[in-house]
N, C-alpha and C positions, 0 to 999 in steps of 0.2 A: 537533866540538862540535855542530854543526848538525847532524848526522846523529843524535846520541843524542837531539835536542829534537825532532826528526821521528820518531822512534821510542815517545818517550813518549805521543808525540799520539795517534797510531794504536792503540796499545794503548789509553788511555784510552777512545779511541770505540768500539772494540769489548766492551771492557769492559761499558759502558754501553749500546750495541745490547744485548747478551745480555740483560741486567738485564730492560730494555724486554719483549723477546720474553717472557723468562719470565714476568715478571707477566701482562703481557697474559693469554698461554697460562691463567697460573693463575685469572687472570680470567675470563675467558670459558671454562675447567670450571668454576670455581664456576655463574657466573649459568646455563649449561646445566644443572648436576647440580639449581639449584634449581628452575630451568622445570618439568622433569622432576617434580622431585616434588612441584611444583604440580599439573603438569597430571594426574598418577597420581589424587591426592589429588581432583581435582575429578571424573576422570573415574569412581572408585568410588564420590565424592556424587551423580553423577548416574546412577549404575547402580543403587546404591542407592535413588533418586527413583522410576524406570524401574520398578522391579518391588515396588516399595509395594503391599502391598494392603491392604484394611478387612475385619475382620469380620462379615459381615451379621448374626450370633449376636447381636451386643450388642443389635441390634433385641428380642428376648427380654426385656429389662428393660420396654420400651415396652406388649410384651405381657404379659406380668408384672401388669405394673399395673393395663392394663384388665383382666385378669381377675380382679384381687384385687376391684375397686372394684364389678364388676360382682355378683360371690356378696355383696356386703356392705350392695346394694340390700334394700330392703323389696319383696321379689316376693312377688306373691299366688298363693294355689293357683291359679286361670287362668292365671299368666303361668309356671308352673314348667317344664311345655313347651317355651318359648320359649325359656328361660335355661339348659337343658340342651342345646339345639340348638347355640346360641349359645356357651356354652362348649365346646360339642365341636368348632364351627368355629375356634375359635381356638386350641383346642391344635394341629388339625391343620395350622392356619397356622403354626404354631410348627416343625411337622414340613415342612413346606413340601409338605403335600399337595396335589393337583390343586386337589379339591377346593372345599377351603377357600382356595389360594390365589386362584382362578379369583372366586370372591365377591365374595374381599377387593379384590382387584384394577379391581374395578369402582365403589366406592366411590372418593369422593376424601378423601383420608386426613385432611386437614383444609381449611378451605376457603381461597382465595387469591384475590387480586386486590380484595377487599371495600372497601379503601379507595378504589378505582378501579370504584366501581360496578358490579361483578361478580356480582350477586346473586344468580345461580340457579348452584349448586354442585351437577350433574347425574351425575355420574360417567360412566360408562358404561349407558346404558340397555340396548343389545341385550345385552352381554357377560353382565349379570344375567339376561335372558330369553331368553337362549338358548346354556343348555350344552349341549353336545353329550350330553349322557347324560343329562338328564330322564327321555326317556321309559322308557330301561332302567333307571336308578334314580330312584323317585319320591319318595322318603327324603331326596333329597337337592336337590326344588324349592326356588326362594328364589322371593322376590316384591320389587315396584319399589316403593320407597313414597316421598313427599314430604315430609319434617318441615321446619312453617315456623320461624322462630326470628327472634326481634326483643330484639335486644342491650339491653342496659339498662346505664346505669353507676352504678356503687356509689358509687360515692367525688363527695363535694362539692368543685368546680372553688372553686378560690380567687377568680377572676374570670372573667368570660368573656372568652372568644378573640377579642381584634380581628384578627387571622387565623391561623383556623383550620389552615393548611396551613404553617405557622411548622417549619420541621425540627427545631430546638432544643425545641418544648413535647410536651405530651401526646398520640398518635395517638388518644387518647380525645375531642379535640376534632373532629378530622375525622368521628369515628362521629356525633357529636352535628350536626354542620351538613350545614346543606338550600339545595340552591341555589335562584334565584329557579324552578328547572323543579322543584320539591318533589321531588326524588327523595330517598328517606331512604338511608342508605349505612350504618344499625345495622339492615337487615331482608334477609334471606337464606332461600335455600330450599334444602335439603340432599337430595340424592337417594341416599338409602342402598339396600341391596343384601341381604334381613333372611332368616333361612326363612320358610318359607312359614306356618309355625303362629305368628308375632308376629303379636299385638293392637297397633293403634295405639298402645298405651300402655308397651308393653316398646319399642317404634321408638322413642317419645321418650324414652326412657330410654338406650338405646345411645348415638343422636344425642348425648344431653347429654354424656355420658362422653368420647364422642370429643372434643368441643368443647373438654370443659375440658381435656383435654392437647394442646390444638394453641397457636398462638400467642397465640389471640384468650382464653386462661383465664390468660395469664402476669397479669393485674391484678385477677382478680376481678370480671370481668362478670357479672352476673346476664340469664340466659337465656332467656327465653319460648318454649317449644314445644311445638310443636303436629302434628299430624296429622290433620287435617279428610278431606281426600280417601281413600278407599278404594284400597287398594294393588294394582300391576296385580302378575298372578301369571304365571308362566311358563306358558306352551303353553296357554291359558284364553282365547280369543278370545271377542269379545262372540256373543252368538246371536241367532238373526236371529229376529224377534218375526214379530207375526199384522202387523202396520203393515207392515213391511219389503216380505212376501209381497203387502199390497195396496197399496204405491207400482206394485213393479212389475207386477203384473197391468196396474195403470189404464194406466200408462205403456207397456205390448207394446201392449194394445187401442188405445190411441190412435194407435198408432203405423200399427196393423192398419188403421184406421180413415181415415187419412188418405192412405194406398198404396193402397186402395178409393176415394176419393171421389176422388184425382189420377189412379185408371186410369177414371173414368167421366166426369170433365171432358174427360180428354183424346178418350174418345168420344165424347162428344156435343157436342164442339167445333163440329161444323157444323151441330146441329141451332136452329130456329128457336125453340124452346120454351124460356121463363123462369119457371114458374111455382115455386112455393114449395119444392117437390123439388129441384129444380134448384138455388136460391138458399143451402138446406141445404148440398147436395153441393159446390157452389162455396165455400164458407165453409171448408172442411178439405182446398184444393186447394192443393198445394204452389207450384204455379206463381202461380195468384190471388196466394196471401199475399206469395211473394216479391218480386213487380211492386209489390205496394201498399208493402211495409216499405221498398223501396228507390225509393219515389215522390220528385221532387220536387216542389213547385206552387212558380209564380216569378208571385211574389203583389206582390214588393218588401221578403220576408222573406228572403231568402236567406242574411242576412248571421246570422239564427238559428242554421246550421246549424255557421257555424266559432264562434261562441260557444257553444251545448251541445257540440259536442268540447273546444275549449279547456276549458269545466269540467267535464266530465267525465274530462279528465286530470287535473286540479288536484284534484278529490275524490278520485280513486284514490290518488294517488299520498301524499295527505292521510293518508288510512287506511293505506295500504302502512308508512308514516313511524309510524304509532300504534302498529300492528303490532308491528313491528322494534322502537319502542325499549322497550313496553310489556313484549316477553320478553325471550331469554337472549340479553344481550350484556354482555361483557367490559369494553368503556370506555365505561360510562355515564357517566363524569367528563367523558370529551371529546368525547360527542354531547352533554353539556349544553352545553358552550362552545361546541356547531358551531349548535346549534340559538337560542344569543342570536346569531347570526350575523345579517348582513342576509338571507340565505338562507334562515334560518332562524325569523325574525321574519314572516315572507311563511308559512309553515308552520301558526304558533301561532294565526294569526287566519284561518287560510284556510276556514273554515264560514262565513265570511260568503259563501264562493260559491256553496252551498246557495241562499242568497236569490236568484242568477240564475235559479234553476229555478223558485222561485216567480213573479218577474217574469217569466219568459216563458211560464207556464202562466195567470195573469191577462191577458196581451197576446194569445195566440191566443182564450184564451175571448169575450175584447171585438170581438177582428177578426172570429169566427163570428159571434157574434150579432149583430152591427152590419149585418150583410150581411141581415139577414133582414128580412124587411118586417112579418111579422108574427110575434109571440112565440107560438112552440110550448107547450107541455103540457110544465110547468116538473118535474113528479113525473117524466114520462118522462126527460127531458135526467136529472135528477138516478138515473136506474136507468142510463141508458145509461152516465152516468161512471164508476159504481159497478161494473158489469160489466167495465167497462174497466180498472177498476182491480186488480179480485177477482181475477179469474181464472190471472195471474200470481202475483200476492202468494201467493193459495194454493196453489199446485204448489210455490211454494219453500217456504210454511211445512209443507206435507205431507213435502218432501223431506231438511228438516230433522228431523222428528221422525224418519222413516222411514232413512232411509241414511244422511243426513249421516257419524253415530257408526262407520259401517265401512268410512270412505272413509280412515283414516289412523292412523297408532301414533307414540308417542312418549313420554318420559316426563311431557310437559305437555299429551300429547293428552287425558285423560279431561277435565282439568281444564278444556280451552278448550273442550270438547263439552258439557260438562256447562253450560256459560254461555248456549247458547243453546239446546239441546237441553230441556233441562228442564222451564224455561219456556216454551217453545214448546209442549211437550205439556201443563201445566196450563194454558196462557191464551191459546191460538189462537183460540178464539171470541173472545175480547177485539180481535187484530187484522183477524178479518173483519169485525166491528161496528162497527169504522173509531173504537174508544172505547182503544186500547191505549194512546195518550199519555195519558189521562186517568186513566184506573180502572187499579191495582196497577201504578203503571208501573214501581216499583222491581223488579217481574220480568217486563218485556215481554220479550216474546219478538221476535228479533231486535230490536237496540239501533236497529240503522240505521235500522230500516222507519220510524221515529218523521215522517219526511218524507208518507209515505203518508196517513194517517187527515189531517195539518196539511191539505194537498192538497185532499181532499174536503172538509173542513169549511169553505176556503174557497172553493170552488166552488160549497156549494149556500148559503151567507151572501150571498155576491157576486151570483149570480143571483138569489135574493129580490131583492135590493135595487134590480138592474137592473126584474124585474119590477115591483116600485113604481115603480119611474120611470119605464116606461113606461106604468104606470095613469093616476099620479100624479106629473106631474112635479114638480111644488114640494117636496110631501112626500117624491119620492124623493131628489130634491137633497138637500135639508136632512136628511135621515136618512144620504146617502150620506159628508155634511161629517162630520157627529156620530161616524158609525161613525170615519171617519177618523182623526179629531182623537180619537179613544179608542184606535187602534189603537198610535197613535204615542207615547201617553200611558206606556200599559198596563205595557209594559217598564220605562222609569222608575221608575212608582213602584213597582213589584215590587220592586223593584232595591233603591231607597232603605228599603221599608218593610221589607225584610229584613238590610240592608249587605250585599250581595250585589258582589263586583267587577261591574266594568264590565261584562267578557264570559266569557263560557266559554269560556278558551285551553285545548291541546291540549299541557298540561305533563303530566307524570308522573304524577300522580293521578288525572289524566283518562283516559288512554290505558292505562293499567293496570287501575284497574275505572272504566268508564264510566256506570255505573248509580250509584256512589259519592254525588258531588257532590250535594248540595242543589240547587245553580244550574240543574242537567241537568236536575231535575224541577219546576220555577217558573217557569223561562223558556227552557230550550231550547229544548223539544220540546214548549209549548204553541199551541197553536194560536191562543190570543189575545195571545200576544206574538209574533208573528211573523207576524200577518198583514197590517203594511204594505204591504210586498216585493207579496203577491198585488194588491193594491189598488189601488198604484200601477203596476204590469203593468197592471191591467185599464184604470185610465184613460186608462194612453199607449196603449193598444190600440182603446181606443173612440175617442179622437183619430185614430190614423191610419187606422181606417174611414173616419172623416168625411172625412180630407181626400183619401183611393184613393179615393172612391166615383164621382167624374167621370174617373177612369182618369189622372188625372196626375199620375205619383211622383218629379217633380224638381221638387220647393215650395222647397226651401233653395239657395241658392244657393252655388258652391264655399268662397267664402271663407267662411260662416258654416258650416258644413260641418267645416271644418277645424277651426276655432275650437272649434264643439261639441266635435269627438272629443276635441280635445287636453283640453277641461277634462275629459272623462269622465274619460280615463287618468289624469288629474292627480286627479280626486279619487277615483277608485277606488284609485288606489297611496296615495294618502295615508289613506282609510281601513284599508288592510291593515297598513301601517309604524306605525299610530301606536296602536292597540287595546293589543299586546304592552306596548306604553311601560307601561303601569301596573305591568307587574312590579316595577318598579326606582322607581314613585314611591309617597309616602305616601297610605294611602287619603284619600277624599275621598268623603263618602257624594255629597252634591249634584253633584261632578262624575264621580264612577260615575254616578248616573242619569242624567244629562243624554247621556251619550256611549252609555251602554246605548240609552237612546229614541231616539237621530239614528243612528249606525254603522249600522244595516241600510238603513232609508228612504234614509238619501244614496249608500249602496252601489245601489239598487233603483235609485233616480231617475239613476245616473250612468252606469247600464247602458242604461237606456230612452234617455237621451238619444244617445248610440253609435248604438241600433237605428235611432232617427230620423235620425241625421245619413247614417248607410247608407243607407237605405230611401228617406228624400224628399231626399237630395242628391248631391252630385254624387265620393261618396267610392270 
């Protein structure tokens, strides 16, 4: 009996093993056989993925269009030329000819990054001016041309954007807003790629057709373009005029002239004679000149020499910064943010450092003449500065009319040459007559020079005035108070009597056209708002005569020494930080002029006090 219930058992377990095994078994083929035709099934979706291709054909609908829209233009008999070129370019785009593709290809097909301050849409400029097959087919030159375009919106905003960069509203809001650096972000410049037989007026006609099929015509913008500049043309380099030929003649001769009078110094180096020959031929000797330019005199100015480098790096780098953002750059959104920067707020006021140059061109004039015992032949001083001044200025204003225009290519070259070039050729008399800030200055010739003619006009004012003072001294005092106290005015009520901001910052309108601004030509660049700076130079200058003239240049002592410099720095950084502040506050005509009339004089004054704490202490 035992044995048959031991019997049943065994069988039953084995029974039941099998059971086990087999499903398992059948188990584990199922979920394999399904793996499998998973991983079949994914791996033909991804082979399928793998060898996807797109039709470039369907681009043909794109072109399609422009050509329908182009034949269905109002072309005039002068422009039929144009539009036959033009649709033969684009069929052969169509056919993917060299050709036509090589054009097209140069062109940017619509423009990008606009919302991100991208403004100059350049395409390729060499790629259009230089196909390799111009010269053997000249049927088939294109030319570079510039079409400006300033967006406009159609459609009336329900309200305005308390912010504009909202991801959920309209991108028609961001075209409409200006940061406190006025960069407009609805104005662009297209650099199309056209034959060479379009009139400005078929350019803006293409331009427009492209625009409205790109993204920026998906709502209906209304477009403004234009083509002002003259198109540059393939293998057509400028030609070298009757000027060009007589920059450089002057420039070999002088060159001839000065290897003659440095091999005749060097000969007569031992000889005893100085007479007026001699004095000639020494004037054009290279060694003479190089000794005297790299002179120092240790008068108790020395500390002069690290402040004209310091500003002279802070105005280059001033302009370098105008430069850059005024042309083609890609993230004009995020050099405006870099430039409200503290960094960058040091940038936007930084022509107050200009005034150092006038403060220290008033402090040498005061330390020479103060030395003298008796006042020279006030006409001659006033020809000798004049020369001094000239003779520079005019090599670079001849070298601008004359070479400048063939020293460089691009597709914004004609445009930046033509800015100073132009006017340089109609109104160069204007800057040797030292009258350029004054008369047409909306087309001076070189922007910069505007420092030069200010310069002399207060040199030969200043001098007068010194001359009365030395006639007359009561009458020169009291004229020298008056001039003063008007120079200090002047600015102010310029300011106020026009609502003028405070100062002329270096935002985006400025640095883009400089000539632009009203403010530029009222109180930039005149010479009677801005002749504190020289003024006060001149009388910290006639001070520190008086006090060198017994040879002793430790008057301050260290602690007041230190004291001085620290408030200098302290108010000169605080004039540079606090100018920009206007951008961000409501105008204020009265406190516009009030900070227009003081910003330069306390800049002037916080300089002069530095030189002095150098000069007679113990710094």
């Amino acid at each position: 009996m035992n044995t048959i219930i031991v019997f049943v058992i065994i069988t039953s377990i084995c029974v039941v093993n099998s059971s086990v095994v087999k499903s398992t078994k059948n188990a584990d083929e199922t979920t394999t056989s399904g793996n499998q035709e998973k991983f079949a099934e994914a791996k033909s979706s991804k082979k399928h993925e793998v060898y996807k291709t797109f039709d470039v054909n369907e681009s043909r609908v794109y072109l399609d269009d422009v050509l329908f829209v182009l034949k269905n233009q109002n072309w005039t008999a002068d422009e039929e030329p144009c539009l036959e070129r033009t649709l033969l370019m684009l069929r052969n785009l169509q056919n993917f000819t060299l050709w036509a593709v090589w054009a097209w290809d140069s062109i940017s097909s619509e423009p990008e990054g606009i919302l991100y301050g991208n403004r100059f849409q350049l395409g390729n400029f060499d790629e259009c001016m230089r196909a390799p097959w111009y010269r053997q087919h000249p049927e088939l030159r294109s030319q570079y041309c510039l079409a400006d375009i300033v967006l406009e919106r159609t459609d009336r905003a329900v309200k305005k954007a308390t912010d504009p960069f909202d991801p959920y509203e309209s991108a028609l809001n961001v075209l409409e807003y200006q940061s406190p650096i006025k960069r407009p972000l609805n104005r662009l410049t297209w650099g199309v790629c056209v034959p060479a037989v379009c009139a400005p007026r078929s350019v803006e006609r293409l331009a427009g057709v492209m625009l409205a099929r790109s993204h920026l015509g998906a709502v209906g913008l209304r477009a403004r373009i234009a083509v002002s500049d003259s198109c540059q043309r393939a293998d057509e380099p400028l030609r070298y005029d009757e000027l060009f030929y007589a920059f450089i003649s002057v420039a070999a001769c002088s060159v001839v002239i000065t290897l003659i009078c440095t091999f005749l110094t060097y000969k007569w180096k031992r000889s005893a004679e100085n007479n007026f020959k001699h004095q000639i031929i020494k004037a054009f000797d290279l060694k003479t000149n190089a000794n005297k330019l790299l002179n120092r005199t240790d008068q108790g100015t020395d500390v002069m020499y690290g402040i004209k480098f310091l500003s002279m790096c802070i105005v280059v780098s001033g302009h370098q910064y105008g430069i850059t953002n005024g042309g083609p750059v890609s993230n004009g959104v995020k050099v405006d943010e870099d430039a409200l920067s503290v960094a960058g707020l040091f940038i936007l006021h930084e022509d107050i450092v200009v005034d150092t140059f006038f403060l220290l061109s008033g402090f040498l004039t005061a330390a020479a003449l103060g030395k003298l015992a008796r006042m020279p032949n006030i006409f001659v001083l006033f020809f000798k500065r004049y020369m001094r001044l000239i003779v520079t200025y005019a090599v670079v204003i001849f070298y601008i009319c004359a070479v400048f225009p063939h020293t460089g290519s691009g597709p914004l070259w004609n445009r930046a040459i033509a800015e100073d070039t132009k006017p340089c050729r109609e109104n160069w008399w204007l800057n040797l007559l030292m009258v350029s800030n004054y008369i047409n200055s909306q087309n001076m010739c070189l922007v910069i020079s505007w420092y030069i003619p200010c310069d002399y006009h207060f040199f030969v004012v200043t001098v007068l005035l010194y001359w009365l003072y030395r006639r007359h001294p009561r009458v020169g005092r009291a004229a020298a108070v008056a001039v003063l106290l008007a120079a200090l005015a002047t600015p102010g009520v310029i300011n106020y009597l026009n609502s003028l901001p405070a100062i002329q910052m270096f935002t985006y309108d400025f640095v883009s056209n400089p000539r632009g601004p009203i403010q530029f030509h009222l109180t930039y660049i005149k010479s009677h708002t801005r002749y504190a700076a020289y003024l006060i130079g001149f009388l910290s200058g006639y001070i520190f005569s008086r006090i060198t003239a017994s040879g002793n240049l430790k008057r301050i002592s260290k602690k007041w020494s230190i004291l001085g410099a620290t408030l200098s720095l302290l108010m000169m950084t605080m004039m540079t930080f606090s100018g920009p502040t206007f951008l961000w506050r409501s105008y204020n005509a009265l406190e516009s002029a009030v900070y227009a009339a003081l910003n330069r004089p306390v800049w002037a004054g916080s300089v002069a006090l530095l030189v002095m704490c150098c000069s007679l202490g113990h710094l």
